[in-house]
N, C-alpha and C positions, 0 to 999 in steps of 0.2 A: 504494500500500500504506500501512497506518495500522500504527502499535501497538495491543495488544490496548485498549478499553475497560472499565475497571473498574468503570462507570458504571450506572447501569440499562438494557435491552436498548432498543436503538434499534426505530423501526418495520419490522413485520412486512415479509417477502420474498418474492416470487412462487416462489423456489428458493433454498435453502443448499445449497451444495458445501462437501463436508467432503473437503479436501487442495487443494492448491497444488499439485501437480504438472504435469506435462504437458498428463494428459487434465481435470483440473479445469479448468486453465485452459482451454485450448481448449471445454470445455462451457460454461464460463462467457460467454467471449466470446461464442457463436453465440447463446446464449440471449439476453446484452443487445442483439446486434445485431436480434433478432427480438421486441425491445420487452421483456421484462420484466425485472424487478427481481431483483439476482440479490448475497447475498454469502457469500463462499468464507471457510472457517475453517480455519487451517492450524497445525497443532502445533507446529510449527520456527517458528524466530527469521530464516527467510527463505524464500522461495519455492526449489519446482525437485525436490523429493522427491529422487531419487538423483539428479536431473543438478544438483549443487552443486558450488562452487570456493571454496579457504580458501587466504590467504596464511598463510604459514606463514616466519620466518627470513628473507624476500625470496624465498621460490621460491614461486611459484602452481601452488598441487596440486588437481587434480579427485578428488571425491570416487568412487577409484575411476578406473583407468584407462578413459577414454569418448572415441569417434569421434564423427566429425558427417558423415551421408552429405548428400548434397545432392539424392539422386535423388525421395528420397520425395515423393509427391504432396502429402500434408499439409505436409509441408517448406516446397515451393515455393508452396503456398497462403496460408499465416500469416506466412512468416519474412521480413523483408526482410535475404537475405545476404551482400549489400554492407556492412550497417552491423557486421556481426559480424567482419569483416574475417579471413574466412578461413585458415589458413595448412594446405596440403596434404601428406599423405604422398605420397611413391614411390609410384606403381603397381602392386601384388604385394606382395611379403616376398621376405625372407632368409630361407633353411633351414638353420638348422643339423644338418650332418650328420659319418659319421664323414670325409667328404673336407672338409670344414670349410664354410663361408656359400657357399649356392648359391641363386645366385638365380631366383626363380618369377616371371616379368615379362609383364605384360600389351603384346602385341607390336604392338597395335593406339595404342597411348599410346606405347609406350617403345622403338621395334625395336630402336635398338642396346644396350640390356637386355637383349635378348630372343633374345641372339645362342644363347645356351645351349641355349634350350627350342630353338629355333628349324633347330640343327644336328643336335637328337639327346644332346647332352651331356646333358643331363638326361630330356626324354621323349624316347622311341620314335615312332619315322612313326605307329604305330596309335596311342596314347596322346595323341599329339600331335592326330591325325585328330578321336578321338572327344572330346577337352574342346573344339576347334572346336566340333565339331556342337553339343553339350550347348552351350556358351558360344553360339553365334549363335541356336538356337531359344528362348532366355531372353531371349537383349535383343533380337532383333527379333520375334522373335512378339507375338501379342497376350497381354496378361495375362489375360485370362480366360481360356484355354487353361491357364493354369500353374496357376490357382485349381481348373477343374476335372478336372487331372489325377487318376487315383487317386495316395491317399496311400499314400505304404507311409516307411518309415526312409531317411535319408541315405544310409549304405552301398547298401541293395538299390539307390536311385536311381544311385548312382554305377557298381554292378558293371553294370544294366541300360544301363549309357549307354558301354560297352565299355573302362572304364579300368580298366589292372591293378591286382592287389593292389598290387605294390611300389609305382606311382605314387600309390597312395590312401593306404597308409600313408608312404611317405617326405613326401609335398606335404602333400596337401588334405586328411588326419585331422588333422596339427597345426595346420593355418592351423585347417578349421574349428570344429577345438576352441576355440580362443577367441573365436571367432562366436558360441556356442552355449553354452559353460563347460559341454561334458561333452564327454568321448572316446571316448564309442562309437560315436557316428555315428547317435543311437537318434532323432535330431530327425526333425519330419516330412520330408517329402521337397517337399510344397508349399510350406513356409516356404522350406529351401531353395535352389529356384528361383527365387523372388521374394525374396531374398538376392542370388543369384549376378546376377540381372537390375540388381538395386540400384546394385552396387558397379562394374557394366561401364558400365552406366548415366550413375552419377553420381561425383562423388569426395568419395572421403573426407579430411578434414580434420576441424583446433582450430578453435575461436572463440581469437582473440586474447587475450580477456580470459580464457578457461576457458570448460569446459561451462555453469558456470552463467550465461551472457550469455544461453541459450537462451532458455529460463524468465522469465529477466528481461526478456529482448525481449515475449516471450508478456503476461506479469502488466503490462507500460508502455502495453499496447493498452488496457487495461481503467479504464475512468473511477475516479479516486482515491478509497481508501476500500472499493472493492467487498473487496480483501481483507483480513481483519483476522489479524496473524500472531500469535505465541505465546496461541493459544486452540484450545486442545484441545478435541474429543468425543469422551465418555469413552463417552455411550449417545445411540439414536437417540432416545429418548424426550425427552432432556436440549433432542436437537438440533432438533427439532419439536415444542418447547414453545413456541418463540416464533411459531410461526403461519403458517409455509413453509407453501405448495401440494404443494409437492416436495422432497425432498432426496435428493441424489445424493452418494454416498458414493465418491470418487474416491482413496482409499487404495493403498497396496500393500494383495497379497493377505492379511497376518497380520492389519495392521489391518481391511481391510473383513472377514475370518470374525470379529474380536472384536467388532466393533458389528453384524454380523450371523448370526448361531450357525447358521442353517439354508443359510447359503453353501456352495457346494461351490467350491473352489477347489483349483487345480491346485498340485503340487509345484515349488519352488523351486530357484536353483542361489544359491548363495554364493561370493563371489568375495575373495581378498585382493592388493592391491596394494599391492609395497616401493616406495618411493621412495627412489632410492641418488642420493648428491650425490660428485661428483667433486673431488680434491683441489685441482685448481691447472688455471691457464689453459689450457691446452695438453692436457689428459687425458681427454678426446672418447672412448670405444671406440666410436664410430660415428660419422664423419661426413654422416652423412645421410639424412633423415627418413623411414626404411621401419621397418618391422615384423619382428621376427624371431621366426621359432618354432624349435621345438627338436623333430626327429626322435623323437626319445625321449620326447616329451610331458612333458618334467621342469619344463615349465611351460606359460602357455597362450602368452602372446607377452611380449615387451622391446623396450622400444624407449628410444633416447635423445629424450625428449620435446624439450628443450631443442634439437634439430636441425628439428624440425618448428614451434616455438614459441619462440624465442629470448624471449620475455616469460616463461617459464616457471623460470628461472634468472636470479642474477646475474651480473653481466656476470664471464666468466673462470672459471663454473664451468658442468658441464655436470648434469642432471638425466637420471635413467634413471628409467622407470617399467617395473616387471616384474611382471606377474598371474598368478596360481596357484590351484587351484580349490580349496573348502572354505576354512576360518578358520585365520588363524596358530596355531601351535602350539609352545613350545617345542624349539627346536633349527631349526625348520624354516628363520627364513633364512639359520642359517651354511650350512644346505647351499645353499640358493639360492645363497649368494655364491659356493660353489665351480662350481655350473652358470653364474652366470654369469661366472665367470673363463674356463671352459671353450670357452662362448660366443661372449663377445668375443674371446679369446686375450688377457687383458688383468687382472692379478692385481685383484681387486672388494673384497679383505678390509681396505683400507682406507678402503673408500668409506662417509661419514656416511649412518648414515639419517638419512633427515627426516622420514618417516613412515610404518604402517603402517597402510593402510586396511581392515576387512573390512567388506564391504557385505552384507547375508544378506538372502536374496530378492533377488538384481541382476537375473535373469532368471526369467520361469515355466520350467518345464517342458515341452516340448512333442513329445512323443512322438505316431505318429499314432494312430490318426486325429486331427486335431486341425484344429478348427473355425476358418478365419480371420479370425469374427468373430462374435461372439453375442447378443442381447439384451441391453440392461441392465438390464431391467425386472425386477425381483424378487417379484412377483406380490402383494403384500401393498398393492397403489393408489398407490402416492405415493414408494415408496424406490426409487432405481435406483443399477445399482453400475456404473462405469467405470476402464480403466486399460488396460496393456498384458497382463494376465494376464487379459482378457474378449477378447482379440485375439492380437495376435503380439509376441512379446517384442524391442519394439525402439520408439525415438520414433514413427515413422509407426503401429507399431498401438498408444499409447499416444493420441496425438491423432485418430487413427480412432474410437477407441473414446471419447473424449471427445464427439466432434461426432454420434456416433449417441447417445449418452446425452441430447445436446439436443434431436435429434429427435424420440424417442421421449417424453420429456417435453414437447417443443409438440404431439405429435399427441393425446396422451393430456389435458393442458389444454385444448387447443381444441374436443376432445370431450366437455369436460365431465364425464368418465369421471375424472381425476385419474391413473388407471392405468388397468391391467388388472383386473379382476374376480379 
Protein backbone atom coordinates (compact mmCIF):
# COMPACT_ATOMS: atom_id res chain seq x y z
CA UNK A 1 0.00 0.00 0.00
CA UNK A 2 1.27 3.76 -0.83
CA UNK A 3 -0.11 7.17 0.28
CA UNK A 4 -2.31 8.92 -1.88
CA UNK A 5 -0.02 10.78 -4.88
CA UNK A 6 -0.54 14.24 -5.28
CA UNK A 7 1.50 14.11 -8.33
CA UNK A 8 0.22 13.92 -11.96
CA UNK A 9 -1.79 10.52 -12.69
CA UNK A 10 0.76 7.63 -13.14
CA UNK A 11 0.23 5.39 -16.29
CA UNK A 12 -2.90 4.05 -17.44
CA UNK A 13 -4.49 0.42 -15.90
CA UNK A 14 -5.88 -2.51 -17.41
CA UNK A 15 -8.60 -2.13 -14.25
CA UNK A 16 -9.38 0.50 -11.34
CA UNK A 17 -11.03 -0.99 -8.32
CA UNK A 18 -12.78 1.79 -6.45
CA UNK A 19 -12.74 0.29 -2.58
CA UNK A 20 -10.22 -1.68 -0.60
CA UNK A 21 -12.46 -3.96 0.94
CA UNK A 22 -13.00 -7.60 0.84
CA UNK A 23 -14.33 -8.10 -2.55
CA UNK A 24 -11.95 -5.37 -4.17
CA UNK A 25 -9.21 -6.97 -2.81
CA UNK A 26 -9.97 -10.28 -3.64
CA UNK A 27 -10.91 -8.87 -7.46
CA UNK A 28 -7.89 -7.27 -7.49
CA UNK A 29 -5.60 -10.18 -6.65
CA UNK A 30 -7.36 -12.68 -9.38
CA UNK A 31 -7.16 -10.03 -11.84
CA UNK A 32 -3.18 -9.46 -11.31
CA UNK A 33 -2.80 -13.05 -10.99
CA UNK A 34 -4.34 -13.48 -14.51
CA UNK A 35 -1.61 -10.95 -15.90
CA UNK A 36 -3.18 -7.59 -15.88
CA UNK A 37 -2.46 -4.34 -14.49
CA UNK A 38 -4.65 -3.45 -11.99
CA UNK A 39 -4.95 -0.24 -9.06
CA UNK A 40 -7.45 -0.06 -6.30
CA UNK A 41 -8.59 3.52 -4.93
CA UNK A 42 -9.72 3.47 -1.54
CA UNK A 43 -11.23 6.48 0.53
CA UNK A 44 -10.09 5.56 4.16
CA UNK A 45 -6.69 6.09 5.44
CA UNK A 46 -6.59 2.08 5.49
CA UNK A 47 -7.65 -0.93 3.89
CA UNK A 48 -10.77 -3.48 5.15
CA UNK A 49 -14.04 -1.35 4.57
CA UNK A 50 -16.09 -2.54 7.61
CA UNK A 51 -13.69 -5.33 8.78
CA UNK A 52 -11.27 -2.45 10.51
CA UNK A 53 -9.44 -2.42 14.01
CA UNK A 54 -8.42 0.95 16.08
CA UNK A 55 -6.44 0.89 19.25
CA UNK A 56 -8.05 2.96 21.37
CA UNK A 57 -6.75 3.66 25.48
CA UNK A 58 -4.70 0.19 25.15
CA UNK A 59 -7.95 -1.81 24.31
CA UNK A 60 -8.01 -3.11 20.43
CA UNK A 61 -11.70 -2.53 19.23
CA UNK A 62 -13.00 -3.97 15.99
CA UNK A 63 -14.86 -1.69 14.01
CA UNK A 64 -18.19 -3.15 15.05
CA UNK A 65 -18.44 -6.40 16.97
CA UNK A 66 -17.13 -9.06 13.90
CA UNK A 67 -16.45 -13.02 13.87
CA UNK A 68 -14.09 -14.90 11.61
CA UNK A 69 -15.75 -18.28 10.57
CA UNK A 70 -13.09 -20.50 9.10
CA UNK A 71 -15.60 -22.77 7.19
CA UNK A 72 -15.92 -20.44 4.09
CA UNK A 73 -14.53 -21.61 0.98
CA UNK A 74 -13.17 -18.35 -0.01
CA UNK A 75 -11.61 -18.27 3.46
CA UNK A 76 -9.71 -21.35 3.02
CA UNK A 77 -8.62 -20.26 -0.45
CA UNK A 78 -6.97 -16.71 0.00
CA UNK A 79 -6.23 -16.77 3.91
CA UNK A 80 -3.34 -18.27 5.27
CA UNK A 81 -4.83 -18.90 9.05
CA UNK A 82 -2.16 -19.91 10.90
CA UNK A 83 -0.52 -16.51 10.47
CA UNK A 84 -3.76 -14.77 11.88
CA UNK A 85 -3.37 -16.74 14.97
CA UNK A 86 -6.63 -17.55 15.72
CA UNK A 87 -8.34 -17.24 19.19
CA UNK A 88 -11.90 -19.27 19.28
CA UNK A 89 -15.28 -18.87 20.97
CA UNK A 90 -17.24 -21.67 22.93
CA UNK A 91 -19.28 -23.65 20.65
CA UNK A 92 -23.02 -22.28 20.87
CA UNK A 93 -24.14 -19.23 23.28
CA UNK A 94 -25.55 -18.55 26.44
CA UNK A 95 -29.22 -17.61 26.69
CA UNK A 96 -30.39 -15.47 28.79
CA UNK A 97 -33.47 -16.34 30.06
CA UNK A 98 -36.17 -15.69 32.96
CA UNK A 99 -34.37 -19.16 34.62
CA UNK A 100 -31.09 -17.13 34.05
CA UNK A 101 -27.67 -18.29 31.37
CA UNK A 102 -28.68 -21.50 29.79
CA UNK A 103 -26.60 -22.95 27.73
CA UNK A 104 -27.25 -23.87 23.67
CA UNK A 105 -24.02 -26.21 23.03
CA UNK A 106 -23.05 -27.93 20.07
CA UNK A 107 -22.84 -31.75 21.43
CA UNK A 108 -20.81 -32.86 18.79
CA UNK A 109 -17.79 -30.31 19.96
CA UNK A 110 -18.64 -29.99 23.47
CA UNK A 111 -20.90 -33.01 25.17
CA UNK A 112 -20.25 -32.20 28.44
CA UNK A 113 -21.81 -28.67 27.56
CA UNK A 114 -24.22 -30.28 26.10
CA UNK A 115 -25.41 -32.03 29.11
CA UNK A 116 -28.78 -29.75 29.14
CA UNK A 117 -29.83 -29.92 25.56
CA UNK A 118 -28.86 -33.37 25.78
CA UNK A 119 -31.37 -34.43 28.87
CA UNK A 120 -34.39 -32.55 27.99
CA UNK A 121 -33.48 -29.54 30.22
CA UNK A 122 -33.68 -27.38 27.80
CA UNK A 123 -35.02 -29.07 24.30
CA UNK A 124 -37.79 -31.70 24.06
CA UNK A 125 -36.91 -35.43 22.59
CA UNK A 126 -38.90 -33.90 19.35
CA UNK A 127 -37.11 -30.54 19.33
CA UNK A 128 -34.11 -32.19 20.17
CA UNK A 129 -34.81 -34.87 17.18
CA UNK A 130 -35.79 -32.22 14.41
CA UNK A 131 -32.56 -29.59 14.90
CA UNK A 132 -30.57 -33.01 14.44
CA UNK A 133 -32.16 -33.77 11.28
CA UNK A 134 -32.07 -29.98 10.17
CA UNK A 135 -28.35 -29.75 11.68
CA UNK A 136 -26.95 -33.18 9.87
CA UNK A 137 -28.78 -32.48 6.40
CA UNK A 138 -26.63 -28.86 6.37
CA UNK A 139 -23.37 -30.18 7.18
CA UNK A 140 -23.29 -33.30 5.56
CA UNK A 141 -25.27 -32.88 2.42
CA UNK A 142 -24.06 -31.41 -0.46
CA UNK A 143 -24.26 -27.72 -0.89
CA UNK A 144 -25.85 -27.54 -4.00
CA UNK A 145 -28.84 -29.15 -2.42
CA UNK A 146 -29.08 -26.06 0.18
CA UNK A 147 -28.43 -23.59 -2.99
CA UNK A 148 -31.22 -25.07 -4.62
CA UNK A 149 -33.74 -25.42 -2.11
CA UNK A 150 -36.93 -23.29 -2.55
CA UNK A 151 -36.49 -20.20 -0.76
CA UNK A 152 -39.10 -19.06 1.59
CA UNK A 153 -38.18 -16.93 5.34
CA UNK A 154 -36.01 -18.30 8.29
CA UNK A 155 -39.06 -18.82 10.44
CA UNK A 156 -41.21 -20.92 7.61
CA UNK A 157 -37.69 -22.90 7.23
CA UNK A 158 -37.46 -23.52 10.98
CA UNK A 159 -41.42 -24.38 11.61
CA UNK A 160 -41.11 -26.69 8.33
CA UNK A 161 -38.16 -28.54 9.94
CA UNK A 162 -40.54 -29.43 13.01
CA UNK A 163 -39.04 -27.01 15.94
CA UNK A 164 -41.48 -25.52 18.28
CA UNK A 165 -42.60 -22.03 18.72
CA UNK A 166 -41.18 -21.97 22.28
CA UNK A 167 -37.75 -23.50 21.01
CA UNK A 168 -37.56 -20.93 18.11
CA UNK A 169 -38.22 -18.03 20.19
CA UNK A 170 -36.40 -18.84 23.47
CA UNK A 171 -32.87 -20.30 21.33
CA UNK A 172 -32.58 -19.78 17.63
CA UNK A 173 -34.65 -16.15 17.18
CA UNK A 174 -32.18 -14.52 19.44
CA UNK A 175 -29.00 -16.21 18.51
CA UNK A 176 -30.07 -15.63 14.88
CA UNK A 177 -30.84 -12.22 15.40
CA UNK A 178 -27.52 -11.30 15.56
CA UNK A 179 -26.42 -13.44 12.58
CA UNK A 180 -28.64 -11.53 10.45
CA UNK A 181 -29.39 -7.99 12.62
CA UNK A 182 -33.04 -8.31 12.36
CA UNK A 183 -35.63 -10.29 14.47
CA UNK A 184 -38.19 -11.60 12.48
CA UNK A 185 -36.78 -14.31 11.13
CA UNK A 186 -37.66 -12.57 7.55
CA UNK A 187 -33.97 -13.61 6.16
CA UNK A 188 -33.84 -16.15 3.33
CA UNK A 189 -34.08 -19.58 4.28
CA UNK A 190 -31.02 -20.58 1.77
CA UNK A 191 -28.67 -18.19 3.27
CA UNK A 192 -29.63 -19.70 6.28
CA UNK A 193 -28.79 -23.06 5.68
CA UNK A 194 -25.45 -22.30 4.40
CA UNK A 195 -25.08 -20.29 7.74
CA UNK A 196 -26.14 -23.09 9.95
CA UNK A 197 -23.73 -25.47 7.59
CA UNK A 198 -20.89 -22.80 8.01
CA UNK A 199 -20.76 -22.47 11.69
CA UNK A 200 -21.18 -26.76 12.40
CA UNK A 201 -18.61 -26.77 9.66
CA UNK A 202 -16.16 -24.51 10.66
CA UNK A 203 -15.27 -22.28 13.96
CA UNK A 204 -15.68 -19.30 14.79
CA UNK A 205 -13.18 -17.06 16.19
CA UNK A 206 -10.76 -13.38 16.40
CA UNK A 207 -7.61 -12.67 14.46
CA UNK A 208 -5.26 -11.99 17.31
CA UNK A 209 -4.54 -8.69 16.18
CA UNK A 210 -8.54 -7.69 15.39
CA UNK A 211 -10.72 -8.04 12.26
CA UNK A 212 -8.69 -6.00 10.55
CA UNK A 213 -5.56 -8.45 10.20
CA UNK A 214 -8.02 -9.95 7.53
CA UNK A 215 -7.86 -7.33 4.80
CA UNK A 216 -4.54 -6.64 5.69
CA UNK A 217 -3.50 -10.27 5.04
CA UNK A 218 -5.69 -9.88 1.63
CA UNK A 219 -4.09 -6.13 0.56
CA UNK A 220 0.02 -7.83 1.63
CA UNK A 221 -0.62 -10.43 -1.25
CA UNK A 222 -0.90 -7.62 -3.68
CA UNK A 223 2.55 -6.28 -5.38
CA UNK A 224 3.28 -2.77 -3.60
CA UNK A 225 1.80 0.30 -4.70
CA UNK A 226 -1.29 -1.44 -6.44
CA UNK A 227 -3.30 0.20 -3.62
CA UNK A 228 -3.34 3.92 -3.28
CA UNK A 229 -5.30 4.97 0.01
CA UNK A 230 -6.82 8.26 1.07
CA UNK A 231 -8.01 8.82 -2.76
CA UNK A 232 -11.50 9.01 -3.18
CA UNK A 233 -14.15 8.69 -6.37
CA UNK A 234 -16.38 11.14 -6.06
CA UNK A 235 -17.79 10.06 -10.18
CA UNK A 236 -17.06 7.32 -12.41
CA UNK A 237 -16.31 9.70 -15.01
CA UNK A 238 -13.47 11.27 -12.80
CA UNK A 239 -12.50 7.47 -12.26
CA UNK A 240 -12.17 6.47 -16.08
CA UNK A 241 -10.44 9.41 -17.10
CA UNK A 242 -7.33 8.03 -16.80
CA UNK A 243 -7.65 5.30 -19.35
CA UNK A 244 -8.81 1.99 -17.35
CA UNK A 245 -10.27 -0.84 -19.66
CA UNK A 246 -12.52 -1.44 -16.77
CA UNK A 247 -13.42 -0.32 -13.55
CA UNK A 248 -15.00 -2.14 -10.97
CA UNK A 249 -16.65 -0.25 -8.21
CA UNK A 250 -16.29 -2.44 -5.20
CA UNK A 251 -18.19 -0.03 -2.47
CA UNK A 252 -20.80 -0.68 0.08
CA UNK A 253 -24.14 -0.53 -1.23
CA UNK A 254 -24.67 3.63 -0.51
CA UNK A 255 -21.46 4.33 -2.00
CA UNK A 256 -21.70 2.11 -5.25
CA UNK A 257 -25.92 3.74 -5.82
CA UNK A 258 -23.92 7.35 -5.56
CA UNK A 259 -21.25 6.62 -8.30
CA UNK A 260 -23.89 4.65 -9.84
CA UNK A 261 -27.65 6.27 -9.80
CA UNK A 262 -29.22 3.42 -12.05
CA UNK A 263 -28.06 0.66 -9.21
CA UNK A 264 -30.67 -1.13 -7.69
CA UNK A 265 -29.51 -2.19 -4.43
CA UNK A 266 -30.96 -3.87 -1.61
CA UNK A 267 -31.91 -2.47 1.99
CA UNK A 268 -29.42 -2.28 4.65
CA UNK A 269 -29.36 -3.22 8.58
CA UNK A 270 -27.29 -0.93 10.81
CA UNK A 271 -25.76 -2.19 13.62
CA UNK A 272 -24.34 -0.27 17.04
CA UNK A 273 -21.65 -1.71 19.39
CA UNK A 274 -20.86 -0.59 23.30
CA UNK A 275 -17.61 -1.27 24.37
CA UNK A 276 -17.90 -1.53 28.23
CA UNK A 277 -14.25 -1.65 30.17
CA UNK A 278 -14.27 -3.29 33.58
CA UNK A 279 -13.17 -1.76 36.63
CA UNK A 280 -10.20 -3.74 38.36
CA UNK A 281 -8.50 -7.15 37.91
CA UNK A 282 -10.78 -9.57 39.06
CA UNK A 283 -14.34 -8.19 37.43
CA UNK A 284 -14.71 -10.60 34.49
CA UNK A 285 -18.86 -11.13 34.35
CA UNK A 286 -17.86 -13.89 32.15
CA UNK A 287 -15.21 -16.12 32.22
CA UNK A 288 -15.32 -17.59 29.16
CA UNK A 289 -15.39 -16.92 25.58
CA UNK A 290 -19.03 -17.67 24.33
CA UNK A 291 -21.61 -15.47 23.14
CA UNK A 292 -24.63 -14.51 24.99
CA UNK A 293 -28.13 -13.55 23.80
CA UNK A 294 -30.94 -12.32 25.59
CA UNK A 295 -34.45 -14.02 25.30
CA UNK A 296 -36.14 -10.96 25.10
CA UNK A 297 -34.08 -9.70 22.19
CA UNK A 298 -33.14 -6.57 24.21
CA UNK A 299 -30.10 -6.83 22.37
CA UNK A 300 -28.51 -9.00 19.45
CA UNK A 301 -25.58 -10.63 21.54
CA UNK A 302 -22.55 -9.67 24.40
CA UNK A 303 -19.88 -11.19 24.94
CA UNK A 304 -16.68 -10.59 27.07
CA UNK A 305 -14.22 -10.11 24.05
CA UNK A 306 -11.23 -9.82 26.22
CA UNK A 307 -12.02 -13.89 27.38
CA UNK A 308 -11.84 -14.97 23.63
CA UNK A 309 -8.83 -12.35 22.95
CA UNK A 310 -6.85 -11.45 25.83
CA UNK A 311 -5.00 -8.84 23.21
CA UNK A 312 -8.01 -7.09 23.35
CA UNK A 313 -7.76 -5.41 26.87
CA UNK A 314 -5.02 -4.52 29.20
CA UNK A 315 -3.65 -6.62 31.32
CA UNK A 316 -6.29 -6.80 34.75
CA UNK A 317 -9.16 -5.24 32.87
CA UNK A 318 -11.73 -7.14 31.03
CA UNK A 319 -13.55 -5.75 27.63
CA UNK A 320 -17.36 -6.42 26.89
CA UNK A 321 -18.56 -5.92 23.43
CA UNK A 322 -22.57 -5.66 23.31
CA UNK A 323 -24.45 -5.11 19.75
CA UNK A 324 -27.91 -3.61 19.39
CA UNK A 325 -29.69 -3.17 16.02
CA UNK A 326 -30.20 0.40 14.59
CA UNK A 327 -27.89 3.60 15.71
CA UNK A 328 -27.31 4.88 19.29
CA UNK A 329 -29.75 7.17 20.48
CA UNK A 330 -29.86 9.03 23.58
CA UNK A 331 -30.66 7.24 26.75
CA UNK A 332 -30.28 4.04 24.98
CA UNK A 333 -27.05 2.73 26.66
CA UNK A 334 -28.18 3.59 30.20
CA UNK A 335 -30.80 1.18 29.42
CA UNK A 336 -28.28 -1.27 27.95
CA UNK A 337 -26.33 -1.09 31.01
CA UNK A 338 -29.29 -2.18 33.13
CA UNK A 339 -29.85 -5.39 30.41
CA UNK A 340 -26.69 -5.95 30.92
CA UNK A 341 -26.48 -5.85 34.73
CA UNK A 342 -29.52 -8.18 34.25
CA UNK A 343 -27.59 -10.39 32.01
CA UNK A 344 -24.50 -10.81 33.67
CA UNK A 345 -26.00 -10.68 37.34
CA UNK A 346 -23.24 -8.20 37.66
CA UNK A 347 -24.08 -4.22 38.57
CA UNK A 348 -22.57 -2.60 34.52
CA UNK A 349 -23.21 1.18 35.77
CA UNK A 350 -19.97 1.59 36.41
CA UNK A 351 -18.21 0.17 33.68
CA UNK A 352 -16.08 2.82 31.40
CA UNK A 353 -17.00 3.09 27.99
CA UNK A 354 -14.46 3.04 25.49
CA UNK A 355 -16.41 3.26 22.74
CA UNK A 356 -19.52 3.42 20.79
CA UNK A 357 -19.49 2.13 17.29
CA UNK A 358 -22.60 2.48 14.62
CA UNK A 359 -21.67 0.95 11.52
CA UNK A 360 -24.93 1.68 8.96
CA UNK A 361 -25.11 -0.68 6.12
CA UNK A 362 -23.19 -3.63 8.22
CA UNK A 363 -25.27 -6.08 6.48
CA UNK A 364 -27.70 -6.10 3.07
CA UNK A 365 -31.00 -7.04 3.45
CA UNK A 366 -31.90 -10.38 2.50
CA UNK A 367 -35.40 -11.35 2.45
CA UNK A 368 -36.20 -14.16 -0.09
CA UNK A 369 -36.20 -14.67 -2.79
CA UNK A 370 -32.83 -13.70 -2.60
CA UNK A 371 -30.22 -14.59 -5.28
CA UNK A 372 -26.99 -16.07 -3.91
CA UNK A 373 -25.16 -14.49 -6.37
CA UNK A 374 -25.42 -12.16 -9.31
CA UNK A 375 -23.66 -10.59 -12.01
CA UNK A 376 -21.51 -7.78 -11.66
CA UNK A 377 -21.77 -6.48 -14.94
CA UNK A 378 -23.66 -3.36 -15.08
CA UNK A 379 -24.46 -3.33 -18.69
CA UNK A 380 -23.13 0.02 -19.65
CA UNK A 381 -19.37 -2.18 -21.21
CA UNK A 382 -16.78 -1.44 -18.98
CA UNK A 383 -18.25 -0.61 -15.08
CA UNK A 384 -18.82 -3.68 -12.95
CA UNK A 385 -20.08 -3.49 -9.27
CA UNK A 386 -18.96 -6.14 -6.49
CA UNK A 387 -19.29 -6.74 -2.76
CA UNK A 388 -21.33 -8.62 -0.22
CA UNK A 389 -24.68 -6.80 -1.06
CA UNK A 390 -24.23 -8.50 -5.03
CA UNK A 391 -24.17 -11.86 -2.86
CA UNK A 392 -24.69 -12.80 0.66
CA UNK A 393 -24.13 -10.68 3.60
CA UNK A 394 -21.06 -12.15 5.01
CA UNK A 395 -16.96 -12.29 4.17
CA UNK A 396 -17.40 -15.41 1.88
CA UNK A 397 -20.09 -13.61 -0.24
CA UNK A 398 -18.19 -10.52 -0.15
CA UNK A 399 -14.89 -12.38 -1.74
CA UNK A 400 -17.20 -14.45 -3.86
CA UNK A 401 -18.59 -11.78 -5.24
CA UNK A 402 -15.09 -10.16 -5.76
CA UNK A 403 -13.46 -13.16 -7.80
CA UNK A 404 -16.68 -13.26 -10.09
CA UNK A 405 -16.29 -9.52 -10.77
CA UNK A 406 -12.65 -10.71 -12.04
CA UNK A 407 -14.00 -13.01 -14.14
CA UNK A 408 -16.44 -11.46 -15.76
CA UNK A 409 -14.05 -8.77 -16.45
CA UNK A 410 -11.21 -11.21 -18.09
CA UNK A 411 -14.15 -12.99 -20.08
CA UNK A 412 -15.44 -9.76 -21.30
CA UNK A 413 -11.44 -8.24 -22.15
CA UNK A 414 -10.41 -11.25 -23.73
CA UNK A 415 -13.55 -11.00 -25.95
CA UNK A 416 -12.78 -7.89 -26.99
CA UNK A 417 -16.20 -6.93 -26.03
CA UNK A 418 -14.82 -4.67 -22.89
CA UNK A 419 -18.48 -5.61 -21.55
CA UNK A 420 -21.71 -6.58 -22.28
CA UNK A 421 -23.60 -4.63 -25.05
Amino acid sequence: MIPPDRSAASAAEDVLVVGAGAAGLACARDLLTAGLSVRVREASDAVGGRMRTLRRGGFLLDRGFQVFNTSYPQVKRRLRLRELRLRPFTPGALVHTDRGLVRFADPTRRPRDAAGTLTGRVFSPRDLLALGLLTARDTVGPVAALKRAPDRTTRTALAEAGLSEEVVETFLRPFLSGVFLEDELETSSRFFHLVWRSMFRGTLCLPSAGIGAVPEQLAAALPPGTVRLESPVETLPEAAAGGARAVVVATGPADARRLLPDLTVPDTRTVTTYYHATPGPDDSPLREPTLVVDARRRLLNTCVVSEVNPACAPPGRALVATSVRGPDSPGREAELRDVLSEVYARDASGWETVDVCTVPGALPAMPPPRPLSRTTRTGDGRTYVCGDHRATGSLQGALASGARAAREVLADLRAGTGGPA
